[in-house]
MARBAKE-528282 format. One record per residue (C-alpha): x negated, z negated, y; residue in three letters. Coordinates in pm, 1 decimal. Example, Ala and Ser with C-alpha at 12.3 -4.5 7.8 and 13.67 -1.06 7.14 Angstrom:
+----------+----------+----------+-----+
|        x |        z |        y | res |
+----------+----------+----------+-----+
|  -1230.0 |   -780.0 |   -450.0 | ALA |
|  -1367.0 |   -714.0 |   -106.0 | SER |
+----------+----------+----------+-----+
//
This chain:
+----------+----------+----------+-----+
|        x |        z |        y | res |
+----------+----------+----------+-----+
|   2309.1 |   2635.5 |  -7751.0 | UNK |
|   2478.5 |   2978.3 |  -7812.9 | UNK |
|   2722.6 |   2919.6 |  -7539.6 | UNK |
|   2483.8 |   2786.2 |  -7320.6 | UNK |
|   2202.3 |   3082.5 |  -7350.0 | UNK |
|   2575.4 |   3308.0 |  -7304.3 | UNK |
|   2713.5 |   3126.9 |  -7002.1 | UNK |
|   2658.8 |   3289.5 |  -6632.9 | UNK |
|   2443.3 |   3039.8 |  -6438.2 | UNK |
|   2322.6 |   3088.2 |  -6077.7 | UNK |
|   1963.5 |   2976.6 |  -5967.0 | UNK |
|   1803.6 |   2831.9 |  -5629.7 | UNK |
|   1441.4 |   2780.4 |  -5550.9 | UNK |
|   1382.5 |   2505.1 |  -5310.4 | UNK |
|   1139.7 |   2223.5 |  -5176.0 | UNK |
|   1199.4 |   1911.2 |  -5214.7 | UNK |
|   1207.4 |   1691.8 |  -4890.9 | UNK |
|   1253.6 |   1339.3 |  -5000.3 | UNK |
|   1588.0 |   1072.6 |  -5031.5 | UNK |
|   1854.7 |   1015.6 |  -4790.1 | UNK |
|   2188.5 |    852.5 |  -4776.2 | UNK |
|   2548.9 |    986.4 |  -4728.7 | UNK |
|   2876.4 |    803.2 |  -4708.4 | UNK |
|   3170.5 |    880.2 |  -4972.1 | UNK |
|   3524.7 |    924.6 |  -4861.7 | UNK |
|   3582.9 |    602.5 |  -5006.9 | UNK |
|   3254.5 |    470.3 |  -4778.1 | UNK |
|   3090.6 |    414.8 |  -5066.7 | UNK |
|   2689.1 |    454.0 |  -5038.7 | UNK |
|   2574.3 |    769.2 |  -5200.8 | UNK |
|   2189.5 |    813.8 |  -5272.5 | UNK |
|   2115.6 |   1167.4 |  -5252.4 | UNK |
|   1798.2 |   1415.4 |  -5275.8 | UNK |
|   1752.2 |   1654.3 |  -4986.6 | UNK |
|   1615.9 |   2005.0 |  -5109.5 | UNK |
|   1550.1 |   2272.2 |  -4871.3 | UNK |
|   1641.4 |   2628.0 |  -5035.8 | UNK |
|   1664.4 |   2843.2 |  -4737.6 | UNK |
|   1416.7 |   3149.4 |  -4842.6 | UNK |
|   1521.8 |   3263.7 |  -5136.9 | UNK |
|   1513.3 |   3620.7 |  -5239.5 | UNK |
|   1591.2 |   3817.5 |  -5496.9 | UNK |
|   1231.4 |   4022.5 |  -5600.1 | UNK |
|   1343.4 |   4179.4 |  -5893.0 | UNK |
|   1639.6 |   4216.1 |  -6187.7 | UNK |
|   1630.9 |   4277.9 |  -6514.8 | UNK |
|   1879.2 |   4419.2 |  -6760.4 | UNK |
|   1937.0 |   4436.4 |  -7121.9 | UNK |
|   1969.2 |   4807.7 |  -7097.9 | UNK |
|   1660.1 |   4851.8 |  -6911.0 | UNK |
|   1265.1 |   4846.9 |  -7024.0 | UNK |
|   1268.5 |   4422.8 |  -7017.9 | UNK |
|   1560.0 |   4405.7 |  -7244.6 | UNK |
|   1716.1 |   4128.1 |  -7145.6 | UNK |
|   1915.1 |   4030.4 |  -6840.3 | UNK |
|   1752.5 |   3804.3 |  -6577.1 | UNK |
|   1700.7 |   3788.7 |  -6207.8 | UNK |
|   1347.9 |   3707.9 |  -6061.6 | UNK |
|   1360.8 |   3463.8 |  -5720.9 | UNK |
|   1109.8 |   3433.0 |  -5465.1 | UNK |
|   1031.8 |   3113.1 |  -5238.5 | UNK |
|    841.6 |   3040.9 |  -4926.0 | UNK |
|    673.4 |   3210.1 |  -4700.7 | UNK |
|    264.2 |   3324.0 |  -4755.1 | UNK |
|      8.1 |   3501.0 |  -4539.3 | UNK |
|     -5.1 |   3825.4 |  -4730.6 | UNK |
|   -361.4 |   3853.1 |  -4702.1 | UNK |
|   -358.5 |   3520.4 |  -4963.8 | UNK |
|   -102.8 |   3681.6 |  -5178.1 | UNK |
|   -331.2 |   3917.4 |  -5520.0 | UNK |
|   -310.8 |   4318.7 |  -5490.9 | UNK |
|    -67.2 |   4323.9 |  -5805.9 | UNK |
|    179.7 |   4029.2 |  -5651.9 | UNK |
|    115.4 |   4208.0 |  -5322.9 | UNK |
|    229.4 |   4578.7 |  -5457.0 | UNK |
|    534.9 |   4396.2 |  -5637.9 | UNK |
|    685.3 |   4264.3 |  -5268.4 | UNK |
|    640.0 |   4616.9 |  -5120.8 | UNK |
|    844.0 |   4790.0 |  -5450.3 | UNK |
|   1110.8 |   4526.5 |  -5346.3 | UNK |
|   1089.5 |   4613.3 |  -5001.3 | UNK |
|   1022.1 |   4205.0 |  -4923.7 | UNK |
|    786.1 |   3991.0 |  -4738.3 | UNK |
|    570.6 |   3838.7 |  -4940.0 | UNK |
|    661.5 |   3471.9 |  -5108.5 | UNK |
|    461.7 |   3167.2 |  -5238.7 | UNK |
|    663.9 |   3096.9 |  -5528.9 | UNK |
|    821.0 |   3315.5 |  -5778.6 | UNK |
|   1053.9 |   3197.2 |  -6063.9 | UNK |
|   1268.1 |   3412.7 |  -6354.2 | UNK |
|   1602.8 |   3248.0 |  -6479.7 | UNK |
|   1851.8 |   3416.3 |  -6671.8 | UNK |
|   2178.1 |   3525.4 |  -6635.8 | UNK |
|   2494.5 |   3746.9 |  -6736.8 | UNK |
|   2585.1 |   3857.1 |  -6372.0 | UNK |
|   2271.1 |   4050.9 |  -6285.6 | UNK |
|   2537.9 |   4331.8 |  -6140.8 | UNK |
|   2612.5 |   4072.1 |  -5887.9 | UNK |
|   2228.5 |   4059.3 |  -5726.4 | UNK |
|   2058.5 |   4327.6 |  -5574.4 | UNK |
|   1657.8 |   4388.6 |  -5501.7 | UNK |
|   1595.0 |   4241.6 |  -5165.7 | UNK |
|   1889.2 |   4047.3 |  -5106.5 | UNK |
|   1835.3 |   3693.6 |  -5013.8 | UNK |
|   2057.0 |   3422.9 |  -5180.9 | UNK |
|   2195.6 |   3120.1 |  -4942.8 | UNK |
|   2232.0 |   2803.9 |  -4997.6 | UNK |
|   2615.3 |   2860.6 |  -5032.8 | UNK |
|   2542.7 |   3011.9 |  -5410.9 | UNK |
|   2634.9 |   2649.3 |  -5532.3 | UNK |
|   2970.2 |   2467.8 |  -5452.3 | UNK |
|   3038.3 |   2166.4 |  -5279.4 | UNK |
|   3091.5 |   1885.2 |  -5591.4 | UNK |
|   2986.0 |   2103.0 |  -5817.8 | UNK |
|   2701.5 |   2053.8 |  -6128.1 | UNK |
|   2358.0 |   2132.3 |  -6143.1 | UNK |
|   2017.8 |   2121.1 |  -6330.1 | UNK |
|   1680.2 |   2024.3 |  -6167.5 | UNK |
|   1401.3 |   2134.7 |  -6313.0 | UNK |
|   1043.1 |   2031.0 |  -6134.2 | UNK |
|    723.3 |   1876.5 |  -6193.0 | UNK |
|    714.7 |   1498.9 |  -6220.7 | UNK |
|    446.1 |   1297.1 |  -6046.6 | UNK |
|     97.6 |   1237.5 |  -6236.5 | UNK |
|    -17.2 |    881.8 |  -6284.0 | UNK |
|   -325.6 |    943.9 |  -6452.9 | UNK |
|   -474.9 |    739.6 |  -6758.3 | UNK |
|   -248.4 |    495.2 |  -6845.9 | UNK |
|   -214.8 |    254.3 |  -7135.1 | UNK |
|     99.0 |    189.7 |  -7367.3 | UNK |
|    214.0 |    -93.8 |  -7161.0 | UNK |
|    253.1 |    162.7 |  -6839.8 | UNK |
|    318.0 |    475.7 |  -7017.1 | UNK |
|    563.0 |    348.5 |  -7298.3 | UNK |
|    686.8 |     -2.3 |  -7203.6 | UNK |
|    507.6 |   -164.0 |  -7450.8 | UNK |
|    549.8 |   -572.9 |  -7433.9 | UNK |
|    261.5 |   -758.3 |  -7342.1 | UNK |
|     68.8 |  -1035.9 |  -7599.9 | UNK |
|     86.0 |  -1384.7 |  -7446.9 | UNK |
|   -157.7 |  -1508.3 |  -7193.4 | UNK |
|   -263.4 |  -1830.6 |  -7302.5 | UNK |
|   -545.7 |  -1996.9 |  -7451.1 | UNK |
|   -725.4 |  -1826.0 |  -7722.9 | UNK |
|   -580.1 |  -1473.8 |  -7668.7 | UNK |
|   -895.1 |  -1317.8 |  -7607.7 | UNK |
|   -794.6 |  -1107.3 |  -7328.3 | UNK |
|   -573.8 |   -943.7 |  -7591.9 | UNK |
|   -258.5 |   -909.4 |  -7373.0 | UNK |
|   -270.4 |   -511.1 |  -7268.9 | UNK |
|   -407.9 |   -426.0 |  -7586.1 | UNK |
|   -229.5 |   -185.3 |  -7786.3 | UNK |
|   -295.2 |   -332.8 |  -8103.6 | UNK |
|   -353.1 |   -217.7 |  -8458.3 | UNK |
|   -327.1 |    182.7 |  -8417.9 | UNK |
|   -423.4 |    355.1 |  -8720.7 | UNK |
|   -276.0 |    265.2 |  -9148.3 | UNK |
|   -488.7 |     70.5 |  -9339.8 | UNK |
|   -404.8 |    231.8 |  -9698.2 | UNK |
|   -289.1 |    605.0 |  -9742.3 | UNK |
|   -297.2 |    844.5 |  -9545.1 | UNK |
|   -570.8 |    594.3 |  -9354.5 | UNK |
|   -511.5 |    763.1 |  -9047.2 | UNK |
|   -353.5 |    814.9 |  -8718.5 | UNK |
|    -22.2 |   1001.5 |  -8708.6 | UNK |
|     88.2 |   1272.2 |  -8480.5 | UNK |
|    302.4 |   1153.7 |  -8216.2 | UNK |
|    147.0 |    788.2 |  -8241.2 | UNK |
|    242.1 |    633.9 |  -7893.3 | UNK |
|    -93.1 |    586.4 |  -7738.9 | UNK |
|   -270.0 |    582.5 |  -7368.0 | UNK |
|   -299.4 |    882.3 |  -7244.0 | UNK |
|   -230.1 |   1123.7 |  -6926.1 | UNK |
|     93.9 |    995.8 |  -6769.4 | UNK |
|    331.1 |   1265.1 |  -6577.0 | UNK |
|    231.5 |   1544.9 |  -6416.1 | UNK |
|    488.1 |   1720.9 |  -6690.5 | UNK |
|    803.6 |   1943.3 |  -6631.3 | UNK |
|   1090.9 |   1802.2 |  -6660.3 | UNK |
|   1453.2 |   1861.2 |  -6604.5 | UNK |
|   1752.3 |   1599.6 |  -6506.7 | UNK |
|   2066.1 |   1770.7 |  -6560.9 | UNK |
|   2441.6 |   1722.1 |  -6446.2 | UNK |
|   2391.5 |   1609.3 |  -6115.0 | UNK |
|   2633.1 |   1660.0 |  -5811.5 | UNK |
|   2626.6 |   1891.6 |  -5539.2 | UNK |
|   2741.5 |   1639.7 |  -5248.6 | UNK |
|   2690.3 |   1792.4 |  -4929.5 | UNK |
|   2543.8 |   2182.0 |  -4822.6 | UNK |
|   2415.6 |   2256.0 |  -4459.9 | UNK |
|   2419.0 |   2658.1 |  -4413.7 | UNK |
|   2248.1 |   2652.5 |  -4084.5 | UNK |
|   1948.2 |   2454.5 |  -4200.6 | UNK |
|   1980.6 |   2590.5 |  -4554.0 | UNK |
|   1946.0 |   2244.7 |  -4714.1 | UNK |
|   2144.1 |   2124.7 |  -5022.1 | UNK |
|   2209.7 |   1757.3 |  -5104.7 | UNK |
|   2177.4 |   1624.1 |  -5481.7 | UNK |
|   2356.9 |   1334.3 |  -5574.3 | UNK |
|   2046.5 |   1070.8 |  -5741.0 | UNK |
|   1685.9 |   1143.9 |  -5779.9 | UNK |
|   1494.5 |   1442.6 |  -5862.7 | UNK |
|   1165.2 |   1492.7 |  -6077.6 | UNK |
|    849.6 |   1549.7 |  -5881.4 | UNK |
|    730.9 |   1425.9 |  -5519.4 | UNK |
|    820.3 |   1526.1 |  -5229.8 | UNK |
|    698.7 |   1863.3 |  -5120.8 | UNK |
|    744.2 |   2022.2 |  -5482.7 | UNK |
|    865.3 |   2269.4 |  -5585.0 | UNK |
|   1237.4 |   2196.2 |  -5781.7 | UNK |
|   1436.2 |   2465.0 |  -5957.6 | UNK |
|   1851.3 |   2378.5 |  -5879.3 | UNK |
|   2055.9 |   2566.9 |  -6155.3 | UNK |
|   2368.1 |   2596.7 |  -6291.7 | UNK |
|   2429.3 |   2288.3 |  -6506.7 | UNK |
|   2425.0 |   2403.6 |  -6843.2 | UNK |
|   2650.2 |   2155.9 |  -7025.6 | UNK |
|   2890.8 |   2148.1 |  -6734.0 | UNK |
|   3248.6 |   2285.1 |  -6736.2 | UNK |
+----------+----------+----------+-----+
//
């Protein structure tokens, strides 16, 4: 992870639209993620050298009616001489030189075929039980189960420690977690629309928000 926290990544805020379908050179079927990242802007930097000590650069995302956005948020967009945004996210970086307080970022940041990491908010499915939320196998329906079937079954150690563990898979709140899928493919980019297209699915529904960054473990 050394190398990793070292390497110089590059960050996109975007929405994410829903699933589509492109064609290969080959014309093989490609299931891709559409993920519109066409107001970003750059809100703040941060060196190692300066009061933060530590290099990063601060995005914002969408567009908000300033009279919804707090005074503190508000007085921030006005020091970076920016309208104000709906979303604001921190990643870090080596090449802070490289950005510059105000300056939007385009979708062209990321290369055609190259690798990225997702990073969103995955869909909540409520209360579930171990058979939903772990894949648990289900006791046999037949005569004289006693409507055992979704059961999870003996839980807690009869003898020492005669208790539940930590970690025990259980029921319990289902999604709703963040989550990141990483190495996926850049496979197409659309300037004039500012929409990116990521090769397989991405965490969260459609709407959310999704952070697209430089894949960590990539080349």
């Amino acid at each position: 992870m050394a190398n990793a926290e070292k390497k110089v990544r590059k960050a996109l805020l975007g929405k994410k639209l829903g699933m589509s379908q492109v064609w290969d050179e080959q014309g093989f079927f490609v299931p891709v993620t559409l993920v519109d990242v066409s107001t970003n802007v750059v809100t703040a930097v941060k060196t190692a050298d300066g009061a933060d000590g530590y290099d990063a650069v601060q995005l914002g995302f969408g567009a908000v009616d300033p009279q919804r956005v707090s005074k503190p948020l508000r007085g921030h967009f006005e020091k970076a001489g920016v309208t104000p945004r709906r979303h604001l996210v921190e990643f870090r970086t080596l090449d802070t030189e490289d950005y510059k307080v105000g300056d939007e970022v385009a979708v062209d940041t990321f290369e055609l075929g190259s690798e990225v990491d997702v990073t969103g908010t995955t869909k909540g499915k409520g209360f579930a039980g171990t058979i939903k939320r772990w894949g648990f196998k289900s006791y046999r329906r037949t005569h004289g189960s006693h409507k055992n079937e979704r059961r999870p079954g003996s839980v807690g150690a009869c003898a020492t420690p005669s208790r539940i563990l930590r970690g025990k898979r259980m029921a319990g709140r289902m999604g709703n977690a963040r989550r990141t899928v990483q190495n996926l493919q850049v496979v197409m980019i659309d300037k004039e629309q500012g929409l990116i297209a990521i090769k397989g699915a991405l965490p969260g529904a459609k709407g959310s928000i999704v952070l697209v960054r430089t894949a960590v473990k990539g080349a």
